[in-house]
C-alpha positions in Angstrom: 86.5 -65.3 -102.2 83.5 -66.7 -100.4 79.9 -66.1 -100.6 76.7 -66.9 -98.9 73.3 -66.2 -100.5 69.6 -66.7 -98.5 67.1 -67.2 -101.1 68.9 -69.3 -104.1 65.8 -71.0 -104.9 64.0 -67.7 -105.6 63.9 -66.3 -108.9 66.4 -63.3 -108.3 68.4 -66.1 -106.1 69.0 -68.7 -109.1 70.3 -66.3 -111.4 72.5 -64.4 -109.3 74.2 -67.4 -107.7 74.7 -68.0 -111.7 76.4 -64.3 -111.8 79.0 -65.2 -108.8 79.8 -68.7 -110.4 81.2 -66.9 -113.2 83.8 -65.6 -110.4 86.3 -67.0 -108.2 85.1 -68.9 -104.7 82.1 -71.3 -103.4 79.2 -70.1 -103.0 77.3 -71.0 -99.9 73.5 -70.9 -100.3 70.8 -71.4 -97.3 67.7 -73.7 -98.0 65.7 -75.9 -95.9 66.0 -79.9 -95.8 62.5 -80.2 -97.6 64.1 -77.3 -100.5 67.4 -79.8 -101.2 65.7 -81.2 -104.3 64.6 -78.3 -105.9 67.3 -76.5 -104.9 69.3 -79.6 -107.3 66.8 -79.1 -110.4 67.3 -75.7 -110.5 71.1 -76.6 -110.3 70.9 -78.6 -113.2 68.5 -76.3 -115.0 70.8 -73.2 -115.0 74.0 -75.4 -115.4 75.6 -74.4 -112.4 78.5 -76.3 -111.2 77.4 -78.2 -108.1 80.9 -78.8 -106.7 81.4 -75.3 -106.4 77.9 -75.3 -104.4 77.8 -75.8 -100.7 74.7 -76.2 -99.3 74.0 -75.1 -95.5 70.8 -76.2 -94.4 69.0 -73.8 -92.4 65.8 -71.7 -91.9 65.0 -68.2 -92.2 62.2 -67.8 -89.6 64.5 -69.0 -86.7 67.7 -67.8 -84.6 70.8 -67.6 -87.0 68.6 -68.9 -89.5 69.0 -72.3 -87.9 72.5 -72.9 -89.0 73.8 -75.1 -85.9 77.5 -74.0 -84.1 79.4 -76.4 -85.8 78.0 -75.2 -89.1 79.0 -71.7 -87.9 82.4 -72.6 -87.4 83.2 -74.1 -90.6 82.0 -70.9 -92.0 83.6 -68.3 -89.9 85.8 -66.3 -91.7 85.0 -67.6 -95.6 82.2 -65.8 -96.8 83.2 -62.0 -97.7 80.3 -61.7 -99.4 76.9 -62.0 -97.8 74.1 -61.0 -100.0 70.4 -61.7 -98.8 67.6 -62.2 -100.8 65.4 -64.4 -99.3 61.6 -62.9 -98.9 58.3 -62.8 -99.1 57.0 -60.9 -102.6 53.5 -62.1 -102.2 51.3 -59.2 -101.7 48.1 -61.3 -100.9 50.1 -63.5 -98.4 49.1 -62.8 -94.6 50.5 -59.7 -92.3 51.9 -62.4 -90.1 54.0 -64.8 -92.9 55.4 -61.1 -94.1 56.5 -60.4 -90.8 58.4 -63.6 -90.3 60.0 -63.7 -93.3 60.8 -60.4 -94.3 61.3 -59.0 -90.7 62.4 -61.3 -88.6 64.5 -63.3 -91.3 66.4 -60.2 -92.6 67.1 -59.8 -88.3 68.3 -63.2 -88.1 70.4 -62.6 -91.6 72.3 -59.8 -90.0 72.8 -62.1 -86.8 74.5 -65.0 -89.2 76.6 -62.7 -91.4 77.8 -61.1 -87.8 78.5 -63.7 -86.1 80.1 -65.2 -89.8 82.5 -62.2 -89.6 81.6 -61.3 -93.2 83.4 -58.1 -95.5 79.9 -56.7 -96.6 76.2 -57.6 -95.9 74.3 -57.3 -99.3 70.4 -56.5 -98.9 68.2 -56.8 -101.5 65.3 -54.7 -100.3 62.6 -53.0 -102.4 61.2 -49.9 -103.9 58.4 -50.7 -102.0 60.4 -49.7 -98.4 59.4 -45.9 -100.1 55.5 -47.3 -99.3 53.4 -44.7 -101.8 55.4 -41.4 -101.5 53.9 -38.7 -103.5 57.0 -37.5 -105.6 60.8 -38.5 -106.4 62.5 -40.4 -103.5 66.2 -40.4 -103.7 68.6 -43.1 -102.7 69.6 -41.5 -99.6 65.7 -41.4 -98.5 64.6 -43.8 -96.2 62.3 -41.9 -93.3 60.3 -39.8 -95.5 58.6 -43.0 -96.7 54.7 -42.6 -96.6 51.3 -45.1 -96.8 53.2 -47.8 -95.2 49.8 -49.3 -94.0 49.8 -52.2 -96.5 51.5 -55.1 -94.8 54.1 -55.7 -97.9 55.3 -52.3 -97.9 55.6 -51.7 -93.9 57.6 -54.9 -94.2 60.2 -54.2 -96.8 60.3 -50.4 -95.3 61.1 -52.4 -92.2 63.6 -55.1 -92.8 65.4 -52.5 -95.1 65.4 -50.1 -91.2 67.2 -53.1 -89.5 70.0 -53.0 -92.1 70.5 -49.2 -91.9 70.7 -49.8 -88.0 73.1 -52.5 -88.4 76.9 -51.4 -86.8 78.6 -54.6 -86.4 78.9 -55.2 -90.2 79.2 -53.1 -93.3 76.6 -53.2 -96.0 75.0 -51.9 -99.2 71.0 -51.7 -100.1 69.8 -52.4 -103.7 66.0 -51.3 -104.6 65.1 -52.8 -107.4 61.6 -52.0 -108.8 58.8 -54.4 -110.4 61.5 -57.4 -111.1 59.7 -59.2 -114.7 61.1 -62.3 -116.5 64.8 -62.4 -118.0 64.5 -60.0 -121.4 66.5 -62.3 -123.3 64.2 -65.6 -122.7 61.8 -64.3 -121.2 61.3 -66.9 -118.4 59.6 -66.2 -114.9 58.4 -68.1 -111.8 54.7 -67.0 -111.1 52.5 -64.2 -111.9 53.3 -60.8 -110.1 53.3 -57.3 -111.0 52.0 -56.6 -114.5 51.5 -60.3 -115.0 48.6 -59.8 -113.4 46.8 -57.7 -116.3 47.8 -60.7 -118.9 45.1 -62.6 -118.6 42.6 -59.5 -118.8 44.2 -58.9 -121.6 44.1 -61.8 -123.3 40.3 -62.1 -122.8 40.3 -58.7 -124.7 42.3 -60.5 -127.5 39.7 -63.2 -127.8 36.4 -60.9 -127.7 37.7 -57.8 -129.9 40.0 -57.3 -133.0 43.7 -56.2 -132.4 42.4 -53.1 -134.8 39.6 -52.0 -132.9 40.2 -49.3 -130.5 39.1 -49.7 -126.7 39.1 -47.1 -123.5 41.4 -47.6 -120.9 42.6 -46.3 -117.8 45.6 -44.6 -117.3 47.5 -43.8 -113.5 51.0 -43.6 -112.3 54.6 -44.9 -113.6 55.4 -48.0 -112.5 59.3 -49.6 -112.4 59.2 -52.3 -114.3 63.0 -54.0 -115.3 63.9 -57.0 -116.0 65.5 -59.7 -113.4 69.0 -59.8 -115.6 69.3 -56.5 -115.2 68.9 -56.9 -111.5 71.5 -59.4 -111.5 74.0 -58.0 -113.3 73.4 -54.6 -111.7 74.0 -55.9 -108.0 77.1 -58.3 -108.8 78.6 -55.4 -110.2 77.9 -53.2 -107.5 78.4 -55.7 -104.6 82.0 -56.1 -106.4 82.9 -51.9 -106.4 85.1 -50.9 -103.6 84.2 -47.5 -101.5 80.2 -48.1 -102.0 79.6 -49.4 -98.4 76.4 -48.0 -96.7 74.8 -46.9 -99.7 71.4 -47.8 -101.4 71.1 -48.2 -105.1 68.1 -47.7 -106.8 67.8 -50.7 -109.6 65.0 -48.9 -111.4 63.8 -47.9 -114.9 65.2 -44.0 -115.3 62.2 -43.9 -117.7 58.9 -45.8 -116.3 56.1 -45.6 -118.2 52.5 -44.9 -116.9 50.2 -48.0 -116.2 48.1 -47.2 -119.6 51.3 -47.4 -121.4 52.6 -50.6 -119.9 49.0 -52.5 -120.7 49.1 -51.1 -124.4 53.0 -52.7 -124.5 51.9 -56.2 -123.2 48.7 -55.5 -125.6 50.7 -55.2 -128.4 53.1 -58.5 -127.6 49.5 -60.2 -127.1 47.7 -58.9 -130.3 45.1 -57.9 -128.3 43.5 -54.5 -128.7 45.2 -51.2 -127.6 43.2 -49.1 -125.2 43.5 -45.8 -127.4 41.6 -43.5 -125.2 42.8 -43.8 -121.3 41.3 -42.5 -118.7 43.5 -41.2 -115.7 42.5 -43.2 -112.8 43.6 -39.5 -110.5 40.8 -38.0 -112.0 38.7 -39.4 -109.2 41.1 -37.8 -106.5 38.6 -34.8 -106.0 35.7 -37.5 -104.6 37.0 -38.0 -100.8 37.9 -41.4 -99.8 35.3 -41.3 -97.1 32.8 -41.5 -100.5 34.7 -43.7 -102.8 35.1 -46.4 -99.6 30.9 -45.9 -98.7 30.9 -46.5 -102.4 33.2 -49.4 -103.1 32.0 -51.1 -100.0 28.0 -51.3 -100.9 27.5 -54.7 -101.1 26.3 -54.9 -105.4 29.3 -52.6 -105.7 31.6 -54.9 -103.7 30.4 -57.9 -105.2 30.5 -56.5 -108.9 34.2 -55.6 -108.4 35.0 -58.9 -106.3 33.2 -60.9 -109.8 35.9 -59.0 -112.6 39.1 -60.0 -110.1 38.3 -63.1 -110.2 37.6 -63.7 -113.7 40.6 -61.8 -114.7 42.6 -63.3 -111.8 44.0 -59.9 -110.2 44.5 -59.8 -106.5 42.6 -56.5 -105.0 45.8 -55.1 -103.5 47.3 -54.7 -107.0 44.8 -52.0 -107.9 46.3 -49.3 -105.5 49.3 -49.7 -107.6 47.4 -48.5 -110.5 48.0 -44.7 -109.3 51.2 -45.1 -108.1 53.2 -42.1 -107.0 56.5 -42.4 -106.6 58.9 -41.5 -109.0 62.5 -43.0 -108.2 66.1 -41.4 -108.2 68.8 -43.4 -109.6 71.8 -41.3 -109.8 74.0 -43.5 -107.4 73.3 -46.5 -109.4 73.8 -45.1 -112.9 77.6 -43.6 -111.3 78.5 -46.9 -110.2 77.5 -49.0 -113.4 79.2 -46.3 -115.4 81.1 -47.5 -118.1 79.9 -51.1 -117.2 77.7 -51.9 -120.2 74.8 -52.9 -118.1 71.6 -50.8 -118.5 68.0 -51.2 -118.4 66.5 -52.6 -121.4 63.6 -51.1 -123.6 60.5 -52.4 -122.4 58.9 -52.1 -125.4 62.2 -54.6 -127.1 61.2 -57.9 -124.7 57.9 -57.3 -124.1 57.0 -59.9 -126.6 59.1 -62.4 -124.8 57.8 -62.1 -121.9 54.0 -62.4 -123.1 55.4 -65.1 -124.8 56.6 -67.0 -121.9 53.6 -66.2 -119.9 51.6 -67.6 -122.4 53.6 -71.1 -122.7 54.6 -71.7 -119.0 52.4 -69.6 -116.8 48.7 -68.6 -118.4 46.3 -69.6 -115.4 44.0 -70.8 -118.5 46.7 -73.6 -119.4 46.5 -75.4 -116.0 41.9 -75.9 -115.7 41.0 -79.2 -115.5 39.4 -78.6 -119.7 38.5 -82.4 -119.7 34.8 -83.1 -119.7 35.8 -86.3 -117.4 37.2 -83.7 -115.0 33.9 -82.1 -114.6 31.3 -85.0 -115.0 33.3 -87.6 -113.2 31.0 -89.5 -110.9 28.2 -86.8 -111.0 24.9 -87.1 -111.8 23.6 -85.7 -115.5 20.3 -86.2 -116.1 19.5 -85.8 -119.8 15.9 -85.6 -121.7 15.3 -86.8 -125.2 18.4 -88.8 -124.4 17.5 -91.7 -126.7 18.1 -89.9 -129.8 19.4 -87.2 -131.8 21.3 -84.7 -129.6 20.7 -86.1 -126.3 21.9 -89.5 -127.0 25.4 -88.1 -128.7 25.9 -85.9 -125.3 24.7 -89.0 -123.1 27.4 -91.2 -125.1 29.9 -88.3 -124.0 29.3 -88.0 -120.8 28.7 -91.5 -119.8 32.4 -92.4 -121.2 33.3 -89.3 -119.2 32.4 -91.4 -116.2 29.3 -89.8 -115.6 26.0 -91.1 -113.5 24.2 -90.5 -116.8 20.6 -90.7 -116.4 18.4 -90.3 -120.1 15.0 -89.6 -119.9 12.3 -90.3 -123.0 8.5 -90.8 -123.4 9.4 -93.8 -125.8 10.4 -96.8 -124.1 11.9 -99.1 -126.1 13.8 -96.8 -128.1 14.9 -95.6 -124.7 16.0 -98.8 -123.2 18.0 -99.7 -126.2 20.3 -96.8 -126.1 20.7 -97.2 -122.4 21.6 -101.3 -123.1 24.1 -100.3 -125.8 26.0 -97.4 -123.8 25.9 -99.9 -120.8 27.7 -102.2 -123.3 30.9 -99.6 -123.3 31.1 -99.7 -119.4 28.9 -96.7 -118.3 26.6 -95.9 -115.6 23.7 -95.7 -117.1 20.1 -95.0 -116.5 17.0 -94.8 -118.2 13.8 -93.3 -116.6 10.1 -93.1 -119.4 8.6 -90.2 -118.8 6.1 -88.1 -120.4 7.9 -84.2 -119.8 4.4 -82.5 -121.4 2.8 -83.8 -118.5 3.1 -82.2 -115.1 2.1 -84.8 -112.8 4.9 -87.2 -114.7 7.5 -84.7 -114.3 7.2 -84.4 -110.8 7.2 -88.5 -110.5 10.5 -88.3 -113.0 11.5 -85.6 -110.3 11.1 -87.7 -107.1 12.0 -91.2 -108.6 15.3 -89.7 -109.6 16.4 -88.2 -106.0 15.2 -90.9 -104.5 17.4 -93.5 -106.2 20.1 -90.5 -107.1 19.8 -88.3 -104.0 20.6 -85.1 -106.2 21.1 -84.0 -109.8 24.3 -81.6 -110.3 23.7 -80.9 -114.1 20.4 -80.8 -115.6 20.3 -81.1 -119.5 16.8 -79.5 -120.7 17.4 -81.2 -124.3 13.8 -83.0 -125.0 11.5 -80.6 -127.0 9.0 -80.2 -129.9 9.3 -78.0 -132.9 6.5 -77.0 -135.3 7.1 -75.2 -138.9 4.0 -73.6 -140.0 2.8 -70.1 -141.2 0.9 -68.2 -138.4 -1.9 -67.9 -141.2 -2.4 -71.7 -141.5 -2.5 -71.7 -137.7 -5.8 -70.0 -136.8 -7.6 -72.8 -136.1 -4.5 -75.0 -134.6 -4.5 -73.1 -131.1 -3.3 -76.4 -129.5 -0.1 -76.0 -131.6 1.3 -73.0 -129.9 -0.2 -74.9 -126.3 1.5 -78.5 -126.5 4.4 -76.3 -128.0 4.9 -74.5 -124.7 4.1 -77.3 -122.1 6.7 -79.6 -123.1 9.6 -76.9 -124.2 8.5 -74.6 -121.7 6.8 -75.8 -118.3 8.2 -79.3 -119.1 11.8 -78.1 -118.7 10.5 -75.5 -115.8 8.9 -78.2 -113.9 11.9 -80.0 -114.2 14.3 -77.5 -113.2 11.8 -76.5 -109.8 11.8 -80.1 -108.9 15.7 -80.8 -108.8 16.6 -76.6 -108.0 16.0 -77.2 -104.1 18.7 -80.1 -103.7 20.7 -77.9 -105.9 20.7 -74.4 -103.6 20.6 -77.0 -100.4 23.9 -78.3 -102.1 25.1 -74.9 -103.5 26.1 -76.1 -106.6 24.1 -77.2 -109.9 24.2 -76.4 -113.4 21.3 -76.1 -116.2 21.8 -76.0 -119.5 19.0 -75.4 -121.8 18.9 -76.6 -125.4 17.0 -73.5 -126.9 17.1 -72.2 -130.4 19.4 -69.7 -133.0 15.5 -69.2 -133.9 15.1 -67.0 -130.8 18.1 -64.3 -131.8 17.2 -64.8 -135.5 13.1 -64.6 -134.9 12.8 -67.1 -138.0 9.4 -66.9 -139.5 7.1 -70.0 -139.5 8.4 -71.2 -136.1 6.5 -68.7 -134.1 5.3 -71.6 -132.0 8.6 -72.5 -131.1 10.4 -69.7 -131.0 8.3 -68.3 -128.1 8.6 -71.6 -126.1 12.2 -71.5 -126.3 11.8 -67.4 -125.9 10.3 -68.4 -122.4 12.5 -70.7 -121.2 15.9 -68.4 -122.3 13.7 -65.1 -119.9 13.2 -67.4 -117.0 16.8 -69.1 -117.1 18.1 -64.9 -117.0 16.0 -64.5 -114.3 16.7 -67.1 -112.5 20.2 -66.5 -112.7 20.2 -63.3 -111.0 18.9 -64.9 -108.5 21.0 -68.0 -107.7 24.2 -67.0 -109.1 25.5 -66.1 -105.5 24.0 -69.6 -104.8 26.3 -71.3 -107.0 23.9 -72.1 -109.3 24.6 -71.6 -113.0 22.6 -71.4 -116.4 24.1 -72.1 -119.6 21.5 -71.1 -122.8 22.5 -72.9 -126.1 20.6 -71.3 -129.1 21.4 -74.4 -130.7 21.5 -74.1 -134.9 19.6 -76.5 -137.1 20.9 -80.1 -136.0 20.3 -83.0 -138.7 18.1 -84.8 -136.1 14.5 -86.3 -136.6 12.6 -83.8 -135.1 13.4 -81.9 -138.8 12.6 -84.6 -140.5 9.2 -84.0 -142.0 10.4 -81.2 -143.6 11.9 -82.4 -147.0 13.8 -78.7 -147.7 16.2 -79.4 -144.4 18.1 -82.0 -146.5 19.5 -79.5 -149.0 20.2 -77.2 -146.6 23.8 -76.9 -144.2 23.1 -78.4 -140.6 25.0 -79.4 -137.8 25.0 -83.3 -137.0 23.8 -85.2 -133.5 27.9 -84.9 -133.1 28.8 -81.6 -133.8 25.5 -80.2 -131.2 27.1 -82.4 -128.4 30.2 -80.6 -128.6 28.4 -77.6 -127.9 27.0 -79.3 -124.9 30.4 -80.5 -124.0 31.8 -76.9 -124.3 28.6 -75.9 -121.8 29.6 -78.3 -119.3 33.4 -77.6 -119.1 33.1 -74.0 -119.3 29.8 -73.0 -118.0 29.2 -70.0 -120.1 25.7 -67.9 -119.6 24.9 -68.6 -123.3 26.4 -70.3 -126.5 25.7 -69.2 -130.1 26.7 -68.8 -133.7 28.6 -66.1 -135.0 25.4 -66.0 -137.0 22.9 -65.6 -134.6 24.9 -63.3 -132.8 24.9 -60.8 -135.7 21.3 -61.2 -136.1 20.3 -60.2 -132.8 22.5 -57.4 -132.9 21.2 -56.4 -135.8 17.6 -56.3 -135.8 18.2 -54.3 -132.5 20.3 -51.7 -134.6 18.1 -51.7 -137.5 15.2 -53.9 -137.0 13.0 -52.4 -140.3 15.7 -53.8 -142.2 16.2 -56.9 -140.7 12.5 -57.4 -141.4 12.9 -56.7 -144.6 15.5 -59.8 -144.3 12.5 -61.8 -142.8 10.1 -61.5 -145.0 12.5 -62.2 -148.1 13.3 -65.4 -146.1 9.3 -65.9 -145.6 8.6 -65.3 -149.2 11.6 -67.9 -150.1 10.8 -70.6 -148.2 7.0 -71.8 -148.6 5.6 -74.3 -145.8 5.8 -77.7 -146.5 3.1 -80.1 -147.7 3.2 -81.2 -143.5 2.4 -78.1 -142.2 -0.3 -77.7 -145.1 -2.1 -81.1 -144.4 -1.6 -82.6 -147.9 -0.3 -85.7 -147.4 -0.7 -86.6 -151.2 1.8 -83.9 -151.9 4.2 -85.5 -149.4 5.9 -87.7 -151.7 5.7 -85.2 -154.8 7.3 -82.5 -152.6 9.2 -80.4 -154.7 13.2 -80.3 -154.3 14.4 -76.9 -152.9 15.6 -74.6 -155.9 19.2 -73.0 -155.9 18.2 -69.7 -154.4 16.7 -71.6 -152.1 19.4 -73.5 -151.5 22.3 -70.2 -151.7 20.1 -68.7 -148.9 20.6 -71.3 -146.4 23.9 -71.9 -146.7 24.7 -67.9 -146.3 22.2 -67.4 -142.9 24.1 -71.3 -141.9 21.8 -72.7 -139.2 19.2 -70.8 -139.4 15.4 -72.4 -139.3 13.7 -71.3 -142.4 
């Protein structure tokens, strides 16, 4: 017993040509020249026994499939068997590639296995040839199909018409719904039906507690089995006498709806389940001509356009969200009778499949994560890069490979960080500038694109902090004013100097070292916090407007870093900080994964909650006020400089439970 399979390579293919290897014969599979070596690691991956393979090269898209006459006449009366599977299940792939392959290469199928003189034609079409019918389609349904405008399911509906039109050969149809990985390994080629959702739902896992309860949506039932069933199913079938010219439906008799599915996978995630789901059919009642004026306003559009690509679902997957159809199965269940093979639970492999997903296929596990992969021969300018945070993120990206350009007002301090890291091979340069003064910016400004032509990240890192009680700052105006020009218009006039090479170029990045201070509001630093304050506004700003522009912003409320602007206040060595090393991962994390903000847990929960319940987070304040005196700097009293006290244990317990936080 012969047979001849078109699509072996495919994922369906591969394990069914395992299925008929288990039987008597050769089995004949199609693949072009350039598909021979996969076609030989797949081999060897499933264990099949290559002698028993005989390859026919060939292709799909032309007469006969491109098998030559003499090809045809070693062939001609040994295949009894003929099942095809070779198609496109892509659903963003073009009109015109699912024309070719599933049309005209299901036409050409039919022309080999005729001309082979095979015993039955086997067609492995699609629940999709029922397009969206509203209700239960039956096996014997074929023309009541409805909302075939989509060019996937117009395709399947008509390769799946060319078989039923078929007289010179007998065959048998097989619909098998939304094919997932193998339920006992849970291995799969590429990311396709409810794959699509995993990485949505992973992000849930990573923002929210599995225990915390989210709203969802809810819709249709969708067909979801696994591909051994599908296997097993069809060699069975394909191997029952009397079935000719019937279709089998290789579907779930009990398909869950769309919010049930998500919760399953949510669940074999540990992400959160959506407990209250809203049915997607709701909106029905709104006519189309609304919902499309709606969907298509450009902010609307855009919006929608932003979460498919960050969760990484194709647009032509959401009409399956309400899907209609309902599938009869009562053919297939009367000829697997007795057979043993049935659809699995869903809710009994699930995890396996997640599982998988998340090993082989998570779109996450194949970004370019390396900070050489983003800096690599670009050009990071850096301020305050001769110390303290800059100079650890300088060191980074200048062994990234980075054009790493530092910038400091000191410069002989500067030029010896720049001669060291020169030392370990980078491309380093080093440009004095005074960033509190706006007629050196701009000269920092054009030196740099003149010598560098453009600046793709810009780290606003240089800045000045000041710790002192707003009552021993009446008469010390000028703190709050050299405060803001350099952490505030120093870093603006910076960013307006290198922004129009950046929108000319369409891509640039700014990342702007603020403060924890600005989400905690830490008393004493009221100078700084509004400087930083400023800048974190006008970077949210300016990020609605550039964003399309592929410009991003990337605000680091930085915690307290061991560096020496800190150092004239005695208490900050008793207290937890980060080090020069620990900041520049932050940076690191910045530049790789270009988030709008980065910040502590800590800070977090302080914004939060002095915007829930901002009398008692005062109270919080002012305890921390009370605690934490200024310092014999911020008083003037240089005599009590060295005789500073020590910080007491309370002083030293309060720190170390609000971690980071300027006091």
């Amino acid at each position: 017993m012969g047979y001849f399979v078109t699509g072996a390579t495919g994922f369906i293919g591969r394990y069914l040509v395992s299925n008929l290897l288990k039987r008597k014969g050769s089995v004949h599979v199609l693949v072009r020249k350039d598909s021979q070596k996969k076609l030989e690691a797949i081999g060897r991956k499933m264990g099949w026994d290559m002698k028993r393979i005989v390859v026919v090269h060939g292709d799909m898209t032309t007469a006969r499939c491109g098998v030559t006459p003499a090809q045809l006449r070693a062939l001609s009366g040994k295949v009894k068997h003929f099942f095809h599977l070779a198609a496109i299940y892509d659903l963003s792939a073009s009109a015109e590639n699912q024309r070719a392959a599933n049309v005209d290469g299901t036409q050409h199928a039919l022309d080999l296995a005729a001309m082979l003189g095979v015993g039955c034609f086997h067609h492995a079409s699609s629940i999709a040839a029922a397009g969206l019918y509203p209700g239960v389609f039956r096996e014997d349904m074929f023309e009541e199909a409805e909302g075939l405008d989509d060019p996937y399911l117009r395709t399947k509906h008509e390769a799946e018409g060319l078989v039923r039109a078929e007289k010179r050969i007998k065959w048998r149809i097989y619909r098998p719904g939304m094919v997932v990985g193998h339920s006992q390994t849970g291995e799969i080629d590429k990311i396709d039906g409810p794959y699509y959702f995993f990485t949505f739902i992973k992000k849930l896992r990573e923002m929210l507690p599995q225990w915390m309860p989210t709203l969802g949506i809810e819709g249709g039932r969708v067909n979801i089995i696994p591909v051994d069933f599908v296997v097993d199913a069809m060699d069975h079938i394909a191997h029952k006498p009397k079935l000719d010219g019937h279709c089998f439906h290789l579907t779930d008799p009990e398909p869950q709806r769309v919010g049930e599915v998500l919760n399953t996978f949510a669940r074999a995630g540990h992400a959160p389940e959506m407990t209250m789901r809203i049915d997607a059919r709701m909106f029905a009642f709104v006519p189309s001509s609304i919902r499309g004026a709606v969907t298509n306003l450009p902010p609307v559009r855009r919006f929608i356009g932003m979460l498919l690509r960050d969760f990484r679902i194709p647009k032509e997957a959401l009409k399956y969200i309400t899907y209609p159809t309902r599938f009869d199965n009562r053919e297939t269940e009367r000829a697997l009778r007795g057979s043993g093979i049935a659809v699995p639970r869903l809710d009994d492999y699930a995890w396996r499949l997640w599982d998988y997903w998340e090993r082989h296929l998570d779109p996450d596990l194949f970004v370019d994560r390396t900070l050489k992969g983003k800096v690599r021969n670009k050009v990071v300018v850096i301020t305050g890069g001769s110390s303290g945070i800059g100079l650890s993120t300088a060191q980074r990206v200048a062994e990234a490979g980075a054009v790493t350009i530092i910038v400091a007002r000191g410069e002989e301090e500067l030029f010896k960080a720049r001669d060291e890291m020169k030392k370990a091979g980078g491309k380093i340069f080093a440009y004095t500038a005074d960033l509190a003064d706006m007629a050196d910016c701009d000269r920092l400004v054009e030196k740099v694109l003149k010598e560098h032509g453009h600046v793709d990240i810009l780290i606003n890192n240089a800045g000045r902090s000041i710790r002192r009680s707003i009552e021993l700052s009446y008469d010390r105006f000028h703190d709050f004013e050299r405060t803001m020009q350099l952490n505030y218009f120093g870093s603006l006039r910076l960013i307006m100097g290198f922004m129009p090479t950046m929108t000319h170029r369409r891509k640039g990045h700014i990342i702007n070292i603020s403060s924890i201070g600005v989400l905690a509001n830490s008393p004493r630093f009221s100078a700084y916090v509004a400087s930083k304050a400023a800048l974190d506004a006008f970077s949210r700003c300016a990020q609605g407007e550039l964003s399309g522009k592929g410009i991003s912003f990337t605000t680091i409320n930085m915690p307290l870093v061991k560096t020496p602007m800190i150092a004239p206040t005695r208490m900050y060595d008793s207290v937890p900080t980060l080090s020069p090393e620990e900041a520049a991962d932050l940076l690191v994390r910045a530049i790789i994964e270009k988030p709008s903000r980065i910040a502590t847990r800590l800070g977090i929960f302080a914004a939060l909650l002095n915007a829930v319940a901002p009398k008692a987070y005062e109270v919080v304040m002012n305890t921390a006020f009370e605690l934490f005196p200024d310092s014999a700097a911020a008083k003037g009293d240089k005599k009590a400089l060295k005789g500073e006290v020590q910080p007491s244990s309370e002083q030293i317990a309060f720190a170390a439970l609000m971690r980071g936080v300027h006091w």
